[in-house]
Structure formats: C-alpha cells, structure tokens
BATORPA-58209 format. One record per residue (C-alpha): residue in one letter; x, y, z. Coordinates in steps of 0.25 Angstrom, whole numbers, padded with zeros to 4 digits, always signed. Example, Ala and Ser with C-alpha at 12.3 -4.5 7.8 and 13.67 -1.06 7.14 Angstrom:
% residues 2
a+0049-0018+0031s+0055-0004+0029
% end
This chain:
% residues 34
x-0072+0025-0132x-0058+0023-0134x-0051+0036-0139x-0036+0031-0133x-0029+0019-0132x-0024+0024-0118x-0033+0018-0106x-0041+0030-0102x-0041+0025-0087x-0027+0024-0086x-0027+0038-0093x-0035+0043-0083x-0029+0039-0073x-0017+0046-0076x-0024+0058-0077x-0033+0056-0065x-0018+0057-0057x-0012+0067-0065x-0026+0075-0061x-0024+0072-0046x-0011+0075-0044x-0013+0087-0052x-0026+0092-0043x-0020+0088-0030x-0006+0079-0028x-0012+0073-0015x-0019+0066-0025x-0009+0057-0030x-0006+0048-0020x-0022+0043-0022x-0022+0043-0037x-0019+0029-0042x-0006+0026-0047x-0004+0018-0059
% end
C-alpha cells in the first residue's frame, strides 16, 4: 500500500498541525513539533 514514496506519518503529521492551528491556534503549543 505504497502509493508515495513520502512517509505517510511524517505526512500526517504535517497536516495534523496545519489542522490544529487552523481549527483553534491554542492548539499549537501541544501539537508536536518536528
């Protein structure tokens, strides 16, 4: 089931912050960074 070369974790990860600060920036201090 791999459709990308990109890890999909790492992918989600990225969006999974973009998400949170996005729905409420409060969030951002407890999404992990990295």
């Amino acid at each position: 089931m791999n459709e990308t070369p990109k890890n999909p974790f790492a992918e989600m990860m990225v969006m999974g912050q973009e998400w949170a600060k996005a729905m409420n920036p409060a969030l951002e201090h407890f999404t992990p960074k990295g």
